[in-house]
N, C-alpha and C positions, 0 to 999 in steps of 0.2 A: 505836251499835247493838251490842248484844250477843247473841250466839246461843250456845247449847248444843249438845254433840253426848253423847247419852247412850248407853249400852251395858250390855250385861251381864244384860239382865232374861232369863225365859224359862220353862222348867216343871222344877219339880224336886221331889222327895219329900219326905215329910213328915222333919224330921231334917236337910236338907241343907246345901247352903248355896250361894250364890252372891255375888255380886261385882260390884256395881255400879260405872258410872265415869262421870260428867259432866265433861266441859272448856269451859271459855267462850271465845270468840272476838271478838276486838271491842275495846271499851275498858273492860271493867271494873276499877274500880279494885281494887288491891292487898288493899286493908280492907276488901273487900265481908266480911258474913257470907255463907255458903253451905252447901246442906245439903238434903234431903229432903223431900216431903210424902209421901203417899199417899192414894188415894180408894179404898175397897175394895166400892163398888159406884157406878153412878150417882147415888142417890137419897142416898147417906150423904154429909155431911159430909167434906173434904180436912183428912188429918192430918197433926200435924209428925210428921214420925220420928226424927229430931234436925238438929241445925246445927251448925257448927266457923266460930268468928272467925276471925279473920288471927293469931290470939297463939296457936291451937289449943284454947281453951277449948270445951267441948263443953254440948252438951244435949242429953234422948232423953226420947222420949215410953215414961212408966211399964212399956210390953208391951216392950220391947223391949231395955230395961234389960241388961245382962249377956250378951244375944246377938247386938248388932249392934254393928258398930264404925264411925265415920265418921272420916276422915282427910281431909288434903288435901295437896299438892301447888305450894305457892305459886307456884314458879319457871314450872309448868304450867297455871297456872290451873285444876286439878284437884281434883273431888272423890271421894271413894271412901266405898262403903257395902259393908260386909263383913256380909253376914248369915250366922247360923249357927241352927243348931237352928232351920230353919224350919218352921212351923206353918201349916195351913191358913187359918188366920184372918190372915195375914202375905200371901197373895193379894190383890193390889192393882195396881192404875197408881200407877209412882212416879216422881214428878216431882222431878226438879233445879230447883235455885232458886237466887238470891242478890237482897243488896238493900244497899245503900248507904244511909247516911247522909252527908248535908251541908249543915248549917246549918240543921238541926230537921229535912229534906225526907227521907224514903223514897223512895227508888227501885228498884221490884221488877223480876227476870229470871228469864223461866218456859224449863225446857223444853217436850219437846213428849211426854214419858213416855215411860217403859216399861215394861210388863208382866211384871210376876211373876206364878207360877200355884205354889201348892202344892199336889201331889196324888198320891195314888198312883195 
């Protein structure tokens, strides 16, 4: 069983920045990838916002390119999301995740979000 404990989300100005942080608990393995969605409303579509392997190789969805940083933490089972120059359209639930491969099989681990809010 693997759970999440996420932190960091909250309201902050247009410009800002905040600092996200997910830790896993449990048995996730070492080589999970792990990394970010967001849903920025009910009705829309859950987006990647990037992911970091276990080697640190990274991915980011196009918006967000150049002002978010995603790190991690191996020894802690840690993920970090460093946003900057935040924008109101960057208002979302953002959800921590990881997913294992082993032997073709995915296997996904959701948190349970947290709320970003950009606004003046």
């Amino acid at each position: 069983q693997v759970q999440f404990v996420e932190s960091g989300g909250g309201l902050v100005q247009p410009g800002g920045s905040l600092r996200l942080s997910c830790t896993a608990s449990g048995s996730l393995r070492s080589d999970a990838v792990m990394g970010w969605y967001r849903r920025q409303a009910p009705e829309k579509q859950r987006e990647l916002v990037a992911d970091i392997g276990s080697d640190d190789s990274t991915k980011y969805t196009s918006s967000v390119k150049g002002r978010f940083i995603i790190s991690r933490d191996n020894a802690k089972m840690t993920v970090y999301l460093q946003m900057n120059s935040l924008k109101p359209e960057d208002t979302a639930v953002y959800y921590c995740y990881a997913y294992t491969v082993v032997a073709g099989n995915y296997e996904w681990f959701w948190g349970q979000g947290t709320e970003v809010t950009v606004s003046s």
